[in-house]
C-alpha positions as a Markdown table, in Angstrom:
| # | Residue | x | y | z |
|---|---|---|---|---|
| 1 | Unk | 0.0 | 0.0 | 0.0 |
| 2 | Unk | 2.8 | 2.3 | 0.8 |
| 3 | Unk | 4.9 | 1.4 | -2.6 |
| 4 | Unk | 1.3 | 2.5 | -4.5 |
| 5 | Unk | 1.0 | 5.9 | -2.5 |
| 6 | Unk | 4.8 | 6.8 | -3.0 |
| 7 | Unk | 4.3 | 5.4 | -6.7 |
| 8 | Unk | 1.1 | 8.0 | -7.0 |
| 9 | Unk | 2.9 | 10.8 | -5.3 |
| 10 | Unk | 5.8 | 10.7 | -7.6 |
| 11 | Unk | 3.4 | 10.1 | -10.4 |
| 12 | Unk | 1.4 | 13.6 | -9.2 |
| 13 | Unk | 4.3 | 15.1 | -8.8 |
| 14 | Unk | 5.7 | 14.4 | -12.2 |
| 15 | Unk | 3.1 | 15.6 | -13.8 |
| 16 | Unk | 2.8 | 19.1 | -11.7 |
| 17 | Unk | 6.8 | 19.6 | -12.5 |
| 18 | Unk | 5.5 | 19.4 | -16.6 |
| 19 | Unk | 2.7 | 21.4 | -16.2 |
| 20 | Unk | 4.8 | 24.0 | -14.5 |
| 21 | Unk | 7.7 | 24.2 | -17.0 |
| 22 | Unk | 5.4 | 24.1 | -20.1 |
| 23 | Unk | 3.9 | 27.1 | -18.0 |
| 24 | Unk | 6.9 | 29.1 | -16.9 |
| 25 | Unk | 8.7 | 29.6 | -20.1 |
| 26 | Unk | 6.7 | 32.0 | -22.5 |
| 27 | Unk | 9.0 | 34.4 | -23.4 |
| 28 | Unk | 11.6 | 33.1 | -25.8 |
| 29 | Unk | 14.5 | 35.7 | -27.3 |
| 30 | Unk | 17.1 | 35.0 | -30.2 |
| 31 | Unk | 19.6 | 36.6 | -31.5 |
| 32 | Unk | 21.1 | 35.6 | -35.1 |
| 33 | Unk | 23.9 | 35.9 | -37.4 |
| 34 | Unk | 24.8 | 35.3 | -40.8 |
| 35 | Unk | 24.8 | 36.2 | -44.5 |
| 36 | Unk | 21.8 | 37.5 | -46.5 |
| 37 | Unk | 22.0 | 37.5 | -50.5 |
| 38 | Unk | 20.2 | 40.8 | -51.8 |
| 39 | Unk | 18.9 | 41.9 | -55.6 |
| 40 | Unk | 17.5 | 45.2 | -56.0 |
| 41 | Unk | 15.6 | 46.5 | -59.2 |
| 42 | Unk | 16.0 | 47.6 | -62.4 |
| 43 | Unk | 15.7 | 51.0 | -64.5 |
| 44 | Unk | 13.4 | 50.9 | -67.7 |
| 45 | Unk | 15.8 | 53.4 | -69.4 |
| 46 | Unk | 19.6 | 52.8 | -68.8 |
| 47 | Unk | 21.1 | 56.0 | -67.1 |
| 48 | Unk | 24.9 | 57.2 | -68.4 |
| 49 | Unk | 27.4 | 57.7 | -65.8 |
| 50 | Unk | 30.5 | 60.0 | -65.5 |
| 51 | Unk | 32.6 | 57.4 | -66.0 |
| 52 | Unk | 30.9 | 56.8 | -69.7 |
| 53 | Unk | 29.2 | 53.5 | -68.3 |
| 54 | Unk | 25.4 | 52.5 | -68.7 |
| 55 | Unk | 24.0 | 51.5 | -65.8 |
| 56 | Unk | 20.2 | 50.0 | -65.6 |
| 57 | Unk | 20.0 | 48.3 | -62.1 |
| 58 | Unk | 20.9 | 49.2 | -58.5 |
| 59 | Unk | 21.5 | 46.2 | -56.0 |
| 60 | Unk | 22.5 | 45.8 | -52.3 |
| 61 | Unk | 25.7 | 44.0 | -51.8 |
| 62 | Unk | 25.2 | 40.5 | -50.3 |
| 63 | Unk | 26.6 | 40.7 | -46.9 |
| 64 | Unk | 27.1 | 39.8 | -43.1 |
| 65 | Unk | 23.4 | 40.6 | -41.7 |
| 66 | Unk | 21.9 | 40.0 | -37.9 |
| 67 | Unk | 18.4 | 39.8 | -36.5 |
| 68 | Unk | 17.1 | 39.8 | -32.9 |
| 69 | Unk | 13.6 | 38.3 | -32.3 |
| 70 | Unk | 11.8 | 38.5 | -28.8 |
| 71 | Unk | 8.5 | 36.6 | -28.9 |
| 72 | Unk | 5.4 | 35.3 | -26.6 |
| 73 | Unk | 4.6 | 31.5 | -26.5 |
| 74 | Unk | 0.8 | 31.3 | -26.3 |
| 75 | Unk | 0.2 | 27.9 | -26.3 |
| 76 | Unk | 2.1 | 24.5 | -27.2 |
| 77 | Unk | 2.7 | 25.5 | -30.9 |
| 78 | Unk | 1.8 | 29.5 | -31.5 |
| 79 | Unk | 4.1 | 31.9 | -30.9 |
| 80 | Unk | 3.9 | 35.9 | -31.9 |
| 81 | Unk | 7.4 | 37.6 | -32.2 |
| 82 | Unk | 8.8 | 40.7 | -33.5 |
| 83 | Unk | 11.4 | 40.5 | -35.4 |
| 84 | Unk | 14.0 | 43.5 | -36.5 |
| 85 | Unk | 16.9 | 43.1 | -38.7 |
| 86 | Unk | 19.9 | 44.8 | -40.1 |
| 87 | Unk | 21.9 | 43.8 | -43.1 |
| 88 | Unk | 25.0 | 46.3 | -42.8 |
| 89 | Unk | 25.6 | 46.2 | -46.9 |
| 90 | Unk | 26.8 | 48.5 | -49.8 |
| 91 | Unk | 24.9 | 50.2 | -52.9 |
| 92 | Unk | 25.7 | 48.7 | -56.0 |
| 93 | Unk | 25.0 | 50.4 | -59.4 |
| 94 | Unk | 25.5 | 47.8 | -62.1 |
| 95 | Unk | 23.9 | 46.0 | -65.7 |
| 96 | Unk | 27.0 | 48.1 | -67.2 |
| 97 | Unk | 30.4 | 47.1 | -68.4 |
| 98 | Unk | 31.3 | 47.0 | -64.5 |
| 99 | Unk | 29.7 | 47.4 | -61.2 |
| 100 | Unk | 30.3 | 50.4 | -59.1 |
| 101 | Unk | 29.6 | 51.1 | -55.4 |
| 102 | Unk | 28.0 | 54.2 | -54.6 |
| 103 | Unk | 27.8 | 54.1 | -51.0 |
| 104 | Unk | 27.4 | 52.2 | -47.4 |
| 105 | Unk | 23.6 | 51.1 | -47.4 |
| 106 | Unk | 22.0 | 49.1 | -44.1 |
| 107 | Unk | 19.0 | 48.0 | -44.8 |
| 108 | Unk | 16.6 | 47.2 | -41.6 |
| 109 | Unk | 13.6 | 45.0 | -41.5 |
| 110 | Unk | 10.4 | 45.8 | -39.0 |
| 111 | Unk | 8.5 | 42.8 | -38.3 |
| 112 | Unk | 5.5 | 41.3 | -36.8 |
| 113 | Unk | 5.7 | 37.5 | -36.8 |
| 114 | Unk | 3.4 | 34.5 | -36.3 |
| 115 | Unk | 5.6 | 31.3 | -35.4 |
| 116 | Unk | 4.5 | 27.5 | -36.0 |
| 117 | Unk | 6.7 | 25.2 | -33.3 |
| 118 | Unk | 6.7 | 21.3 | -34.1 |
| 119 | Unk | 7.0 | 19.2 | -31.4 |
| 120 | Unk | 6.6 | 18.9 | -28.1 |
| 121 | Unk | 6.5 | 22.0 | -25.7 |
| 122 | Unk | 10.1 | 20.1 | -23.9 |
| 123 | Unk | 11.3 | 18.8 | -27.0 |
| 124 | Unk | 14.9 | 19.2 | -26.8 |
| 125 | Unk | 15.0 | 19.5 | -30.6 |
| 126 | Unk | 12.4 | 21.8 | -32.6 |
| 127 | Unk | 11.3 | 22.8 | -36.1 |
| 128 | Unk | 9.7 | 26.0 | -36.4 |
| 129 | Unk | 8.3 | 27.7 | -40.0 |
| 130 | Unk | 7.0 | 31.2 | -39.8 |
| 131 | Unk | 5.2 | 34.5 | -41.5 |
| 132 | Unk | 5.2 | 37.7 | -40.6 |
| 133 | Unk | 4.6 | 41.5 | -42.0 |
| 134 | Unk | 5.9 | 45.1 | -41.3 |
| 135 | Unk | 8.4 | 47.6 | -43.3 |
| 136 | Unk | 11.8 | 46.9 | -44.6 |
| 137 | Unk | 13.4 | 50.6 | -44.2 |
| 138 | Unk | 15.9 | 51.7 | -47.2 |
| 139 | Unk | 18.0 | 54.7 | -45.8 |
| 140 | Unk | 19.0 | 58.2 | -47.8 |
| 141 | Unk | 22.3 | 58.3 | -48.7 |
| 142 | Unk | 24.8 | 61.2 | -49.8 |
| 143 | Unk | 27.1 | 60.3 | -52.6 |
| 144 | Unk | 29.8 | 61.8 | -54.9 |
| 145 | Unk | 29.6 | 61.6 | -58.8 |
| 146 | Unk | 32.3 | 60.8 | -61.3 |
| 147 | Unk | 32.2 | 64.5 | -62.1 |
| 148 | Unk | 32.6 | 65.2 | -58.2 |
| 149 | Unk | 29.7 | 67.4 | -57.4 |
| 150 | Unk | 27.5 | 65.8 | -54.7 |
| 151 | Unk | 24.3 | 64.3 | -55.1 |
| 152 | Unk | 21.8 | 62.1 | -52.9 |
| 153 | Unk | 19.2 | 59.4 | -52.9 |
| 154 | Unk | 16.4 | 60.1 | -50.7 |
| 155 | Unk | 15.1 | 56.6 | -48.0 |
| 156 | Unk | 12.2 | 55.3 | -47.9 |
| 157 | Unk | 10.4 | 52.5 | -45.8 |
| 158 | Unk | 8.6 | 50.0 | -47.9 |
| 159 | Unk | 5.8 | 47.2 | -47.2 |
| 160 | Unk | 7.3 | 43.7 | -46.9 |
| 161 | Unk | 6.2 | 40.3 | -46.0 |
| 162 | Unk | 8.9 | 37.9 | -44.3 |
| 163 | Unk | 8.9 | 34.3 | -44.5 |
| 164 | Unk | 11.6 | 31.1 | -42.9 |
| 165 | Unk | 11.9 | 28.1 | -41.5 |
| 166 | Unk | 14.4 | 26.8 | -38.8 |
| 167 | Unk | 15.1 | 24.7 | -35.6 |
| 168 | Unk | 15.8 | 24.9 | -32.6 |
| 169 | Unk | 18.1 | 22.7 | -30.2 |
| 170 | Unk | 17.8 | 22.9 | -26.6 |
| 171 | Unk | 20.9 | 21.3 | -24.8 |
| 172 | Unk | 18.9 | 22.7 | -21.6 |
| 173 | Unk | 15.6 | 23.8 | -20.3 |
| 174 | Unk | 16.2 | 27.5 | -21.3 |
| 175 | Unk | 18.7 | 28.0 | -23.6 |
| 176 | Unk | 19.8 | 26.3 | -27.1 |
| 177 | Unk | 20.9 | 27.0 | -30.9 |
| 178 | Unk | 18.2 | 28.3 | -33.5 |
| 179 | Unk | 19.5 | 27.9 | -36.9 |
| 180 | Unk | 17.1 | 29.6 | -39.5 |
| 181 | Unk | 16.5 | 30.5 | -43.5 |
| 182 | Unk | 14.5 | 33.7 | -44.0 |
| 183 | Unk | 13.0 | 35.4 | -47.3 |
| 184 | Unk | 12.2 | 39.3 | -47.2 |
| 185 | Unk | 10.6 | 40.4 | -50.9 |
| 186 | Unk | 9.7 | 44.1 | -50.5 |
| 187 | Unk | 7.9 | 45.7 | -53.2 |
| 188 | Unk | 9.8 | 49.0 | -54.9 |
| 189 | Unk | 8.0 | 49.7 | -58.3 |
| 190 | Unk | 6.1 | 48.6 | -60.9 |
| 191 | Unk | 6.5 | 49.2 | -64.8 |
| 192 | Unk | 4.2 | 49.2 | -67.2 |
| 193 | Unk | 4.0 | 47.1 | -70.1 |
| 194 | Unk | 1.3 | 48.3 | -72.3 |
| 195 | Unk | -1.9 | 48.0 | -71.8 |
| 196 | Unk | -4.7 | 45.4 | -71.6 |
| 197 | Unk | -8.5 | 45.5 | -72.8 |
| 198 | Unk | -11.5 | 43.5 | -72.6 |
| 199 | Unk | -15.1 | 44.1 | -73.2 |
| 200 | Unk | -16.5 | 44.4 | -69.7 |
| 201 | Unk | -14.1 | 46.5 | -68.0 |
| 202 | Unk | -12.6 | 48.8 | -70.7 |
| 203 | Unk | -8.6 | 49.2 | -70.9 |
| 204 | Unk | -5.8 | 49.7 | -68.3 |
| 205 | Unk | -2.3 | 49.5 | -67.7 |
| 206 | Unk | -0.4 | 46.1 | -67.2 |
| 207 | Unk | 2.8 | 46.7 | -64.6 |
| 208 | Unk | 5.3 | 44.5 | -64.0 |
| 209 | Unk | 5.8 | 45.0 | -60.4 |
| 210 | Unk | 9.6 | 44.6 | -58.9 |
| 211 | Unk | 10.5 | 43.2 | -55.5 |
| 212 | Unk | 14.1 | 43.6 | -53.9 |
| 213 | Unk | 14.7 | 40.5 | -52.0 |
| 214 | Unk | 16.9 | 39.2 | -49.0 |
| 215 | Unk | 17.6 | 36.0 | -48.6 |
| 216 | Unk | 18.9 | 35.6 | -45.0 |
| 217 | Unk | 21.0 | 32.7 | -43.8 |
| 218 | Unk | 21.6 | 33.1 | -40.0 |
| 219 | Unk | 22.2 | 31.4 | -36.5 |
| 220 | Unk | 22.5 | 32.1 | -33.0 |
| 221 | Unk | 21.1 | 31.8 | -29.7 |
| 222 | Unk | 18.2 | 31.2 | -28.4 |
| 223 | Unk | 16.9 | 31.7 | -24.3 |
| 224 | Unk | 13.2 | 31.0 | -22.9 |
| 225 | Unk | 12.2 | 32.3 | -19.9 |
């Protein structure tokens, strides 16, 4: 009788221990780092430098790039984050005989992002995708011509969806590796390409809408508390 009371207590008290730590930890944070691979857009009419080179495209350089994430776990699976990144990169004017940097560019992402988790809430290894939405923010910059007056481009921050998928590996309770593959496209401009007609609702344009696009590579660590 006492072996099945000390068996149920331990039982009980298994289970109260589990409910607790799938309880307590509901705040998870992460920082990352990495390399993101960027393309930017291109110009419908090439442009003709100082130098006597055509240019029809500017790009970001691909580059080192980080991202900190701190999120709430609201049940076994969910979580909500926000997400904010930098890529610290350089502005690349090219299509032409040769590429040219104009200037230091970081480009910074804002986002708001839902998180799927696989697996067990004490799973010491789990998959995660996500989705998420906010701004990616292109700074002003100030830059020197080939004929050496001084001219700038003016920032902007654009729309931008985010998407990934990762894992995580906890070697402990609270802290472990997240390894993770991100895509940011952020619409820039659309062109037209002539225009299109039918019979019920008359004629309009037809753009060809551009996206500059990261493609983030990163890991780092990962705490829950």
């Amino acid at each position: 009788m006492i072996g099945r009371t000390t068996a149920a207590a331990a039982a009980v008290a298994a289970l109260l221990t589990t409910s607790a730590y799938a309880q307590e930890h509901k705040i998870e944070f992460s920082a990352n780092f990495g390399y993101t691979a960027s393309d930017g857009v291109s110009a419908t009419s090439p442009i003709l430098a100082g130098n006597g080179v055509l240019y029809n495209r500017v790009d970001p350089k691909d580059s080192f790039s980080w991202n900190a994430t701190i999120g709430y776990l609201f049940g076994e699976h969910s979580e909500l984050e926000f997400l904010y990144g930098q890529q610290p990169s350089k502005l690349i004017a090219g299509g032409g005989a040769v590429d040219t940097e104009i200037s230091s560019y970081t480009i910074r992402n804002y986002h708001g992002v839902y998180s799927y988790n696989f697996g067990d809430t004490d799973a010491s290894v789990r998959p995660f995708v996500f989705l998420g939405a906010g701004a990616t923010d292109y700074p002003g910059l100030t830059f020197t011509r080939f004929n050496g007056q001084t001219a700038e481009i003016g920032g902007s921050a654009k729309f931008s969806g985010t998407f990934g998928l990762g894992v995580k590996i906890y070697p402990s309770h609270t802290a472990g590796l997240k390894l993770q593959a991100r895509w940011t496209p952020t619409y820039i401009k659309s062109d037209s390409e002539g225009w299109w007609c039918d019979p019920y609702w008359g004629c309009y344009v037809v753009g060809d809408p551009q996206y500059s696009n990261q493609f983030e590579f990163t890991g780092g660590l990962t705490l829950r508390f």
